[in-house]
N, C-alpha and C positions, 0 to 999 in steps of 0.2 A: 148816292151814299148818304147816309143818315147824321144829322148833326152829331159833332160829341154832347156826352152828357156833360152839361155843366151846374157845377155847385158851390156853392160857397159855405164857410165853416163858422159859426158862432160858439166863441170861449166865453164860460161865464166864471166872471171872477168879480163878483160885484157883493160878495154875502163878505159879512162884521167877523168869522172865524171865532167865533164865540169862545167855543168850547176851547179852541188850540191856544186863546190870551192872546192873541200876536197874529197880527196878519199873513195865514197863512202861504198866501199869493204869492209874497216875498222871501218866502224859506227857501234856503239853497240846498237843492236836490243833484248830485253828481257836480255841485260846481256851479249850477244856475239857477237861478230865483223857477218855484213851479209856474208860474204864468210864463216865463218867458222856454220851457221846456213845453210847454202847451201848446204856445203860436207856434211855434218852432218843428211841431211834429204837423202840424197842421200846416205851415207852408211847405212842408214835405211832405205834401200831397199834391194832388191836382186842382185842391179846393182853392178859391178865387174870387171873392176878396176873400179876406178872413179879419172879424170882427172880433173883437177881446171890451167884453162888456165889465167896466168896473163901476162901482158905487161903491160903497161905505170906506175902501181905502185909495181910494181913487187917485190920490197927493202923492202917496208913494209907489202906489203902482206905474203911474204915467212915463215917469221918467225909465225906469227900466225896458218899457220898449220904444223909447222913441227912434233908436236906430232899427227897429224892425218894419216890415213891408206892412203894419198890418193898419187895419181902422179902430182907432180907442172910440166906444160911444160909452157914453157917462148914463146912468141909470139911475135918476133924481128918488123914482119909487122903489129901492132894493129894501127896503126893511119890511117891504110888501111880502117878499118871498120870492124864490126862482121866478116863478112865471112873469114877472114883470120887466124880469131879467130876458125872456126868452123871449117875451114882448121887443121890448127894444130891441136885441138882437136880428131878431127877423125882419122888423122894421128898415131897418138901416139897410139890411141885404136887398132886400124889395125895392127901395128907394134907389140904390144903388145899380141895380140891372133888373129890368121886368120880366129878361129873360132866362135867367137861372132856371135852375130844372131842379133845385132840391136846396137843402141846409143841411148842415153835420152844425147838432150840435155835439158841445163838449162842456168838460171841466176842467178847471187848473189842477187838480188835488190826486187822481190818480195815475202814480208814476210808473206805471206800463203804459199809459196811453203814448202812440207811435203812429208814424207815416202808416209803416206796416200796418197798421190796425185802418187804420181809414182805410187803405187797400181791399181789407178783408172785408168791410162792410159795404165800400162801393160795389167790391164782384160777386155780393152775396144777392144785392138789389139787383145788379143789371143780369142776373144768372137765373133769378126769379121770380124776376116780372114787378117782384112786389114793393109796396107803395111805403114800405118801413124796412131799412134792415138797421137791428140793434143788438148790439153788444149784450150776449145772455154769461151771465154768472150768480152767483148767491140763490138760484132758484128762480129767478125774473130776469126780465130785460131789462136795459139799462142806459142812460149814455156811456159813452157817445155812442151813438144812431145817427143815422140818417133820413129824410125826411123829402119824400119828393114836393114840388110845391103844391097838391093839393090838401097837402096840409096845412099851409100856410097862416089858411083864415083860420083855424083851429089853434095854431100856435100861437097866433093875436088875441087870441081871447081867453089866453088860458089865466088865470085864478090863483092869489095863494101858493105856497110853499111845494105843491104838488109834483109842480114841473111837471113834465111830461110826459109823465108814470101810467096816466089814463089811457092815453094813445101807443105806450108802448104795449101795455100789458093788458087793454079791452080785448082787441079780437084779433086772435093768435093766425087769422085765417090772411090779416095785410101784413104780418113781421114777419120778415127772413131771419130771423134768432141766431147769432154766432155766438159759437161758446169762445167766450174771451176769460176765462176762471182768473187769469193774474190782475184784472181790471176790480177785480173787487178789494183788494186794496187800495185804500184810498187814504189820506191821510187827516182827522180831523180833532187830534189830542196832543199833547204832548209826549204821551208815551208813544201814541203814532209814530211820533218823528225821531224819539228817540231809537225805537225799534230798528230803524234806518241805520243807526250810527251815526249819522249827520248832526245831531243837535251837537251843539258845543257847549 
């Protein structure tokens, strides 16, 4: 009988929320901070460990999950841009178990993101062989994805603000593409959040 597949999940919630004034990470969505809606959908999955990478509000984000299962890595380089983020991230997982078989990453900001949805992207990979399967809406792929680990040293080198835009959207021939249309909402204004109802 063939090993299960095993993965672990990298939340990146390390970016200054510029544009929202207010650290978005901590905005309560249905009743709970987005970072902690993030872990939360992500330990309702099979994913293992799961990582929640903060920098720039890292003081107030900490506390919010300290009663969760998950591993906080601090990200001294986030005003680098994502990839430093996804750096660490995957770092940490690799460090962690040599034997993982892939990473989901994710974001705290969009509020469709779900167990359900990891679901969709895990039996999209294991149904297709292929070495990416990503979250498609707006026209592209997107996170969260999933990423088997020979991607790994590609994720360690990534660069810049990009994140991982190159490897979802170079060669349409490794991504298993899921239409997830409700994942393109995301929240990154304040009219964003007010659109929600939520803001007070």
């Amino acid at each position: 009988m063939a090993d299960p597949f095993r993965f672990g999940a990298v939340i990146l919630a390390a970016g200054a929320s510029v544009r929202m004034g207010t650290p978005k990470q901590i905005l309560a969505v249905g009743g709970k901070p987005l970072v902690v809606r993030a872990a939360e959908a992500a330990l309702d999955s099979p994913a293992w460990p799961v990582v929640v990478v903060v920098g720039a509000h890292a003081e107030a984000i900490r506390p919010l999950l300290a009663r969760l299962p998950v591993l906080v890595a601090e990200n001294a380089s986030w005003p680098e841009g994502m990839a430093s983020s996804i750096r660490t991230g995957v770092g940490v997982l690799d460090r962690f178990s040599r034997s993982l078989d892939g990473v989901l990453l994710a974001v705290c900001d969009q509020t469709a993101f779900s167990g359900k949805v990891i679901a969709r992207l895990l039996e999209a990979q294991q149904t297709t062989g292929r070495t990416i399967a990503a979250a498609h809406y707006g026209g592209r792929n997107g996170v969260p994805a999933l990423f088997l680990r020979t991607h790994f040293a590609s994720l360690g080198r990534m660069i810049g603000e990009e994140g991982a835009r190159s490897l979802l959207n170079g060669d349409p021939e490794r991504v298993a593409a899921v239409d997830l249309p409700d994942l393109a909402a995301d929240l990154d204004t304040p009219e964003d959040y007010a659109a929600l109802g939520e803001a007070r």
